[in-house]
C-alpha positions as CSV (number, residue, x, y, z in Angstrom):
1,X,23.3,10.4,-20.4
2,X,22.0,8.3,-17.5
3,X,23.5,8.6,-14.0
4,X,24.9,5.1,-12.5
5,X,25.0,4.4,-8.8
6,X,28.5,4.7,-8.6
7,X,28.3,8.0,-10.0
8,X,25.6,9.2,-7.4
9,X,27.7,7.9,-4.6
10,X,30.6,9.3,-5.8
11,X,28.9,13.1,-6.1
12,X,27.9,12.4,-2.4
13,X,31.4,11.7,-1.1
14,X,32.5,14.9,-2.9
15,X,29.7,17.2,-1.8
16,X,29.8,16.0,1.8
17,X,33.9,16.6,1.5
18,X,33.3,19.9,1.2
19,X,31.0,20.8,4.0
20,X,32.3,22.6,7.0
21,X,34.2,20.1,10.2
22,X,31.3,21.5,12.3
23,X,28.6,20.3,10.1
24,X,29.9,17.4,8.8
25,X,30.4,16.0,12.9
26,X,26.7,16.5,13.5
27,X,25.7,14.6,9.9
28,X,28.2,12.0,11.1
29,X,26.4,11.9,14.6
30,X,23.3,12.3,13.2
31,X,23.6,9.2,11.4
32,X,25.3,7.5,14.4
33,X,22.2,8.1,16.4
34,X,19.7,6.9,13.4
35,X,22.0,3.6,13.3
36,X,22.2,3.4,16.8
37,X,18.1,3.2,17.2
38,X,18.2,1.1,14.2
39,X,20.2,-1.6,16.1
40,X,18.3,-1.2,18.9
41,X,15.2,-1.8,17.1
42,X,16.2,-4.9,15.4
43,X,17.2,-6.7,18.6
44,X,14.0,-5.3,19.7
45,X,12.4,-8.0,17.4
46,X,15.2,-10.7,17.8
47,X,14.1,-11.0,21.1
48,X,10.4,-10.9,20.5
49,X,9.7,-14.3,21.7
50,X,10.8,-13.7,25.3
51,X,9.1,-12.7,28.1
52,X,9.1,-8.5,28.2
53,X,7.4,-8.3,31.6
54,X,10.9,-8.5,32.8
55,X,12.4,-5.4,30.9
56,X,12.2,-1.6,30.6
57,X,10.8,-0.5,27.2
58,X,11.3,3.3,26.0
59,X,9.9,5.1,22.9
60,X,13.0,6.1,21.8
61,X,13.3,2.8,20.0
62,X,10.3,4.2,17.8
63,X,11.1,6.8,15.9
64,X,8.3,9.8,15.2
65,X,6.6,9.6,11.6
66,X,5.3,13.2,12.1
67,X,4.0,12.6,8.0
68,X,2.0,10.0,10.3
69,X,0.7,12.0,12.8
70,X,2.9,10.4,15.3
71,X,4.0,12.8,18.1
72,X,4.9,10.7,21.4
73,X,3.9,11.8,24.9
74,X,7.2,12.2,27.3
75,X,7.8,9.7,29.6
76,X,5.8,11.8,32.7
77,X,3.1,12.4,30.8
78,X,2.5,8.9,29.7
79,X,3.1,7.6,32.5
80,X,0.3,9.6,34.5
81,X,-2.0,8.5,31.9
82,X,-1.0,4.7,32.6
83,X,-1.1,5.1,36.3
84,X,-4.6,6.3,35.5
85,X,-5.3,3.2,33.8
86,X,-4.2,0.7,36.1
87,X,-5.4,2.5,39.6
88,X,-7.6,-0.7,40.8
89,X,-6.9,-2.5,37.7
90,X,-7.8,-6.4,38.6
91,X,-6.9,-9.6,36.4
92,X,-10.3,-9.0,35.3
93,X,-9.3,-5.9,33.9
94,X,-8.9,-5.2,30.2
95,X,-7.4,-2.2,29.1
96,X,-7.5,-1.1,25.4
97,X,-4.8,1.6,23.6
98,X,-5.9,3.0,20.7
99,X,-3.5,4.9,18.9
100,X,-1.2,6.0,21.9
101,X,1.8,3.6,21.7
102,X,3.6,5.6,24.6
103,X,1.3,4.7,27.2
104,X,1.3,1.2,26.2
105,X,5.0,1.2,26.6
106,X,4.5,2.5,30.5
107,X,1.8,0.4,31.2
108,X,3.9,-2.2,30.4
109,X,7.1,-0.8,32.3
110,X,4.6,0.1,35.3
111,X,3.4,-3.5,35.6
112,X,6.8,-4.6,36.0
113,X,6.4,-3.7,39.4
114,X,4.9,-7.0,41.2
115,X,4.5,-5.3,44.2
116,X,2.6,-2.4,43.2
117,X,0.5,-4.1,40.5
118,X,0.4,-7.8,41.2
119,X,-2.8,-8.3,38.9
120,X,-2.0,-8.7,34.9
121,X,-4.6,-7.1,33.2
122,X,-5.2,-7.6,29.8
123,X,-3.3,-5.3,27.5
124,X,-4.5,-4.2,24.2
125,X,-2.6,-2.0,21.2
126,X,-4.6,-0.6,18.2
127,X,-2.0,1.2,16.1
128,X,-1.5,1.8,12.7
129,X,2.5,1.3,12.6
130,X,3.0,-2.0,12.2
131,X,6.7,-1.8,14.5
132,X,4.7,-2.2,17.2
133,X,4.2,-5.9,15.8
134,X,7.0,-6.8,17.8
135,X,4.0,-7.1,21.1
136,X,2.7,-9.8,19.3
137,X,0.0,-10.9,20.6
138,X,-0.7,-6.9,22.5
139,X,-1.1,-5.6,19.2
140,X,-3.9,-4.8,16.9
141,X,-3.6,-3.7,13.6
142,X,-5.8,-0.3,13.3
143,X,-6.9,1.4,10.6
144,X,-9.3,4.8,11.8
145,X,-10.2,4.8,8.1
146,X,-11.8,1.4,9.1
147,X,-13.2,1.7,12.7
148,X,-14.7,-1.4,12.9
149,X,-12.6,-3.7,11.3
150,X,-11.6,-5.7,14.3
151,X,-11.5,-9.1,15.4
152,X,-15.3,-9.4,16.8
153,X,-14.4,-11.1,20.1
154,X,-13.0,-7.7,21.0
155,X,-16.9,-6.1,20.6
156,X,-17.9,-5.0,24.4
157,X,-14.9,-6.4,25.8
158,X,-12.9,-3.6,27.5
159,X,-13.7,-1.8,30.5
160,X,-10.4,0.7,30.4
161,X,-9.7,2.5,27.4
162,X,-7.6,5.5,26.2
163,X,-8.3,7.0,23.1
164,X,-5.5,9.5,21.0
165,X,-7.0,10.2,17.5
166,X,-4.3,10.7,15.4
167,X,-5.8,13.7,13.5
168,X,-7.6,16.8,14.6
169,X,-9.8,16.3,11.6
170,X,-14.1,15.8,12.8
171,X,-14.1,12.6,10.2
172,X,-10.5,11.1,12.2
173,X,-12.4,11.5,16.0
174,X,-15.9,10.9,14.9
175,X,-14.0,7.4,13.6
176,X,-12.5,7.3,16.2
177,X,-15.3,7.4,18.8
178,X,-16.9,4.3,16.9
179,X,-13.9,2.2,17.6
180,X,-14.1,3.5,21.4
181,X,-17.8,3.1,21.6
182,X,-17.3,-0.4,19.4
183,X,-14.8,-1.5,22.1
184,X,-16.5,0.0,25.2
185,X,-18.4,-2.9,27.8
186,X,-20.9,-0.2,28.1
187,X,-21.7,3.2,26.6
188,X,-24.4,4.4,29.3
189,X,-22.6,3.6,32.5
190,X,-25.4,5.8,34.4
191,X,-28.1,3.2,33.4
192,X,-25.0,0.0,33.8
193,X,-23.5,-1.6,37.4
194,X,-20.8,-2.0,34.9
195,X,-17.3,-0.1,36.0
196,X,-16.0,2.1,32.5
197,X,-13.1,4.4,32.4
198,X,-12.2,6.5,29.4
199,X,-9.3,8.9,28.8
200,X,-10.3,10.7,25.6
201,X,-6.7,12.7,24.9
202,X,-7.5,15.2,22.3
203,X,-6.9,19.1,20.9
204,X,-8.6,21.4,22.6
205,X,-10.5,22.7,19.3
206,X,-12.1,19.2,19.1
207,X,-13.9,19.2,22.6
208,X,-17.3,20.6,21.4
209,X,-17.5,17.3,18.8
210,X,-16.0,15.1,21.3
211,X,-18.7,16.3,24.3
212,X,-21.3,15.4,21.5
213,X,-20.1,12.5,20.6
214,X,-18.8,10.5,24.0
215,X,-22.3,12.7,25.9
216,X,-23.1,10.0,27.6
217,X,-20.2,8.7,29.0
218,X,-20.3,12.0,31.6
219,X,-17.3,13.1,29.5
220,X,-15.7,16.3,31.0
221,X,-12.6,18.1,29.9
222,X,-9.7,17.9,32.6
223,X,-7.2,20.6,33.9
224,X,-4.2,18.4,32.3
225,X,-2.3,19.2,29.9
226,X,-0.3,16.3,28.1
227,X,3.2,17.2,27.2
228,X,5.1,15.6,23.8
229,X,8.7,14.3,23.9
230,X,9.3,16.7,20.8
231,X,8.0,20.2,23.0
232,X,4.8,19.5,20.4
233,X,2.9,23.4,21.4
234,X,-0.6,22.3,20.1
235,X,-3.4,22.8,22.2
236,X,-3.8,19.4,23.3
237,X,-5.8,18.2,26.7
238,X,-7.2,15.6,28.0
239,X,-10.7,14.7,28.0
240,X,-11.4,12.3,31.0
241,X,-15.0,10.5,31.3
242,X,-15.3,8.2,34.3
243,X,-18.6,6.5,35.6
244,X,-18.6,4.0,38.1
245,X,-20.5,2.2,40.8
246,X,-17.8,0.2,42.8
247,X,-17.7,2.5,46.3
248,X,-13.6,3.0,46.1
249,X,-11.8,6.1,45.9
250,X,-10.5,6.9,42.5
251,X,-7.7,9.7,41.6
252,X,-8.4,12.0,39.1
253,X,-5.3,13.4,37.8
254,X,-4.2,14.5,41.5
255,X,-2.8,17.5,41.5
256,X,-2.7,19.7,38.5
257,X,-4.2,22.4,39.3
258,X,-2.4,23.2,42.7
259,X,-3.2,26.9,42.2
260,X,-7.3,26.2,42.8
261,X,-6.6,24.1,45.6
262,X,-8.8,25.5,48.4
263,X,-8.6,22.5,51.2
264,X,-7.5,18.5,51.7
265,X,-7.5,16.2,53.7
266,X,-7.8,12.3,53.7
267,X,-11.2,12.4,53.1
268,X,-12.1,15.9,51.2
269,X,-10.8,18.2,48.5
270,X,-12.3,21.7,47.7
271,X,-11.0,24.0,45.0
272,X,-12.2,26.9,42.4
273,X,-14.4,26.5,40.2
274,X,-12.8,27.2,36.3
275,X,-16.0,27.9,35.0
276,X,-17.8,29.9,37.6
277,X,-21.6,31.2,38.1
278,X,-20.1,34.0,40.3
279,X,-17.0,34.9,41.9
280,X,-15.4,32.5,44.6
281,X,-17.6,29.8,43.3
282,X,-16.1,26.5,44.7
283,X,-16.4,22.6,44.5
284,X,-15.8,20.3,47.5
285,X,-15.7,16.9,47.0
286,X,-15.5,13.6,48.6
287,X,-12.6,11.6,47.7
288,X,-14.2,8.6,48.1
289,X,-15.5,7.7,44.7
290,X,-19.6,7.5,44.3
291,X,-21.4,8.9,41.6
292,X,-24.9,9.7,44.1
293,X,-25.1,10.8,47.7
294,X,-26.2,7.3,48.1
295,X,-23.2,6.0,47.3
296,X,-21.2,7.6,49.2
297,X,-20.3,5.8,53.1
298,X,-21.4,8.2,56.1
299,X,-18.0,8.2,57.5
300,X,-16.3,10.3,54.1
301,X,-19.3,12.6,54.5
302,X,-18.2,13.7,57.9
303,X,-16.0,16.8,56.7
304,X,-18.2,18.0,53.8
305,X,-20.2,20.5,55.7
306,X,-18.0,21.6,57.7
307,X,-15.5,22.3,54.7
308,X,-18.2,24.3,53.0
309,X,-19.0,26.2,55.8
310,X,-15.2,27.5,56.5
311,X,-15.4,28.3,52.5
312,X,-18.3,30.2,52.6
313,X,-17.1,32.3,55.4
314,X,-13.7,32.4,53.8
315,X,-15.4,33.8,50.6
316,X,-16.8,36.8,52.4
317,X,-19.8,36.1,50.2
318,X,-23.2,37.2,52.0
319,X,-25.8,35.6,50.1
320,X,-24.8,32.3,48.8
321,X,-26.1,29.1,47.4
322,X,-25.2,25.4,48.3
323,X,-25.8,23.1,45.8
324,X,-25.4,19.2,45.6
325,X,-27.1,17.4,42.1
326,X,-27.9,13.7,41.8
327,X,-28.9,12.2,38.4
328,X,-28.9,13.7,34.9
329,X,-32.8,15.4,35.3
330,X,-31.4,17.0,38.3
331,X,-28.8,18.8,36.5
332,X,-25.9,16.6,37.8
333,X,-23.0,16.1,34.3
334,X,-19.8,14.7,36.5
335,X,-20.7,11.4,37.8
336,X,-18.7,12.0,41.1
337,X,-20.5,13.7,43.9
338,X,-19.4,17.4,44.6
339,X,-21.2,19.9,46.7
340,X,-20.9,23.7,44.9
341,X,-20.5,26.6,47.3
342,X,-21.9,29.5,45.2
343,X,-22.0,33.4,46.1
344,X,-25.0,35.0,45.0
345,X,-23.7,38.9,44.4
346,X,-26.8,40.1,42.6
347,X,-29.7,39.1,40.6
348,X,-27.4,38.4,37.4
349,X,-24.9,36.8,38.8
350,X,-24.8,33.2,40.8
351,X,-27.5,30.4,40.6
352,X,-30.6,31.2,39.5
353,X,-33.3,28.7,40.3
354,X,-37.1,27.9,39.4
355,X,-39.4,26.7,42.1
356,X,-42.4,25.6,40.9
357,X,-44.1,24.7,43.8
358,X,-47.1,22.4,44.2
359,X,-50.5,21.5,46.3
360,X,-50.3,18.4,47.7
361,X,-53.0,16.3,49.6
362,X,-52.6,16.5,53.1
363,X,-53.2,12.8,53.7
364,X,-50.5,11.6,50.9
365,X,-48.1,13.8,52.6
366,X,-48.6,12.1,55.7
367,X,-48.4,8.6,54.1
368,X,-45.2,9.9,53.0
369,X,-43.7,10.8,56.2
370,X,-44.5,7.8,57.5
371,X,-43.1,5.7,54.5
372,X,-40.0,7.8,54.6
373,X,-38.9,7.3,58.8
374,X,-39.5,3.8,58.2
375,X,-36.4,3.4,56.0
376,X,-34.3,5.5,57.2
């Protein structure tokens, strides 16, 4: 015999009758809070046509689909990622989002401060969940499935972008990466006077496909570790590839690893290196952002020696090596300038270097020297 409606409802009234007082309040708050956000949501798009700069948005009004992948960062976390975004942002700016709804939510609560960010860059969500509709004219319906199905003016058009891949799956990120690349004003900022930033955030299992895939980009993996509303424990970090050639300084997640600290100052910042040759193996850096010596103004230079030298000494290491690398065939993968202070403890151990030296004409050398004084 077939069950009506009425029936069903009526089996549900009874069953939840006979659950215990202490359950039954949490069901009944449970779906107070689900009705709540439900509300919420649906004045969320009742007010859709006016003017959000002027309010504070939260992700609670978006509930996790985890069926969909969807795990939200907490509010610090996204929000260090948006700062990260914005730091120099212009009106000329255009930032894309692609498939981290959080950080479009700060970005948009960050730039409600006109005094902090009085330019308006151009915001840009590709997501999946079509809720986040409600941005109008912000969103972009994504697919990863379909990585270029875009509108084409977007082709070359963004200079910022951060990049979530929804799956740790090497078909979801190498999808992924085409949409990025797709999106990108350039892909080879070495060879480009073009300014590109790219926050790749990412499990860490994926980071030998994503250095392959984003290589030349100067893609390196970061200290920072991005934390989910939800206490999400997978081995998630973020992968942070930054290439410019504007002479301003630039923050790089400031900060999170206070334990490798060595030195700072206005100008400089040495710490230890998390991937040493040797033992006491350290980076010092000049804040000021320049991806050659060149670039980099005399004045933020002033410290760098002197800050290795205390190091060195520090180290207690007798036989070291300082090292500074400019350009990809000399060995240089972080477009930043960074001088390495390395101990050299035995023959295994520490740099090890060719020097394949060669005969050179006496008379071209001169012509050299002479070339050489006259420009400097």
């Amino acid at each position: 015999m077939a069950t009506s409606m009425d029936d069903f409802d009526a089996e549900a009234i009874s069953f939840t009758r006979q659950l215990p007082t202490d359950t039954l309040n949490l069901l009944h708050e449970f779906y107070r809070e689900r009705d709540d956000r439900a509300k919420q949501f649906e004045d969320l798009k009742t007010k859709a046509e006016d003017d959000y700069d002027s309010k504070q948005l939260s992700m609670e009004l978006f509930t996790e689909d985890w069926n969909a992948s969807q795990f939200w960062y907490n509010d610090k976390t996204a929000v260090t990622l948006a700062e990260q975004l914005l730091d120099g942002a212009t009106s000329e700016t255009s930032i894309a989002v692609v498939s981290a709804p959080s950080v479009y939510i700060q970005l948009r609560n960050l730039l409600n401060d006109r005094e902090k960010y009085p330019s308006r860059p151009t915001l840009r969500l590709l997501e999946y969940d079509d809720r986040f509709a409600v941005f109008k004219d912000d969103f972009v319906p994504y697919d990863f499935m379909k990585p270029l199905r875009l509108d084409p003016s977007m082709k070359g058009a963004f200079d910022r972008i951060i990049c979530d891949p929804p799956f740790l799956s090497d078909d979801c990120q190498t999808k992924a990466a085409l949409t990025v690349r797709w999106l990108a004003k350039t892909w080879d900022p070495a060879s480009s006077t073009i300014e590109q930033r790219l926050i790749l955030c990412t499990g860490e299992r994926m980071e030998t496909l994503a250095n392959k895939l984003y290589a030349k980009t100067g893609l390196r993996t970061t200290t920072f570790y991005p934390e989910h509303s939800k206490g999400l424990s997978n081995e998630f970090r973020v992968v942070f590839a930054l290439a410019t050639h504007l002479n301003r300084s630039i923050n790089m997640f400031p900060g999170e690893i206070p334990s490798m600290k060595l030195f700072e100052s206005d100008k400089t910042f040495a710490f230890l290196d998390i991937n040493p040759l040797s033992y006491g193996h350290a980076l010092i850096i000049p804040k000021h952002h320049g991806a050659k010596l060149t670039d980099i103004p005399d004045d933020q230079l002033h410290e760098i020696l002197s800050v290795t030298k205390k190091i060195a000494k520090a180290s207690g290491a007798e036989n070291y090596n300082i090292l500074q690398n400019n350009g990809r065939l000399a060995h240089q993968v972080v477009d930043h300038v960074h001088f390495h202070m390395i101990p050299k403890p035995n023959e295994e151990e520490g740099l090890g270097i060719s020097w394949p030296q060669q005969q050179v004409n006496k008379d071209r050398l001169q012509k050299l020297m002479e070339e050489i004084k006259s420009k400097m």
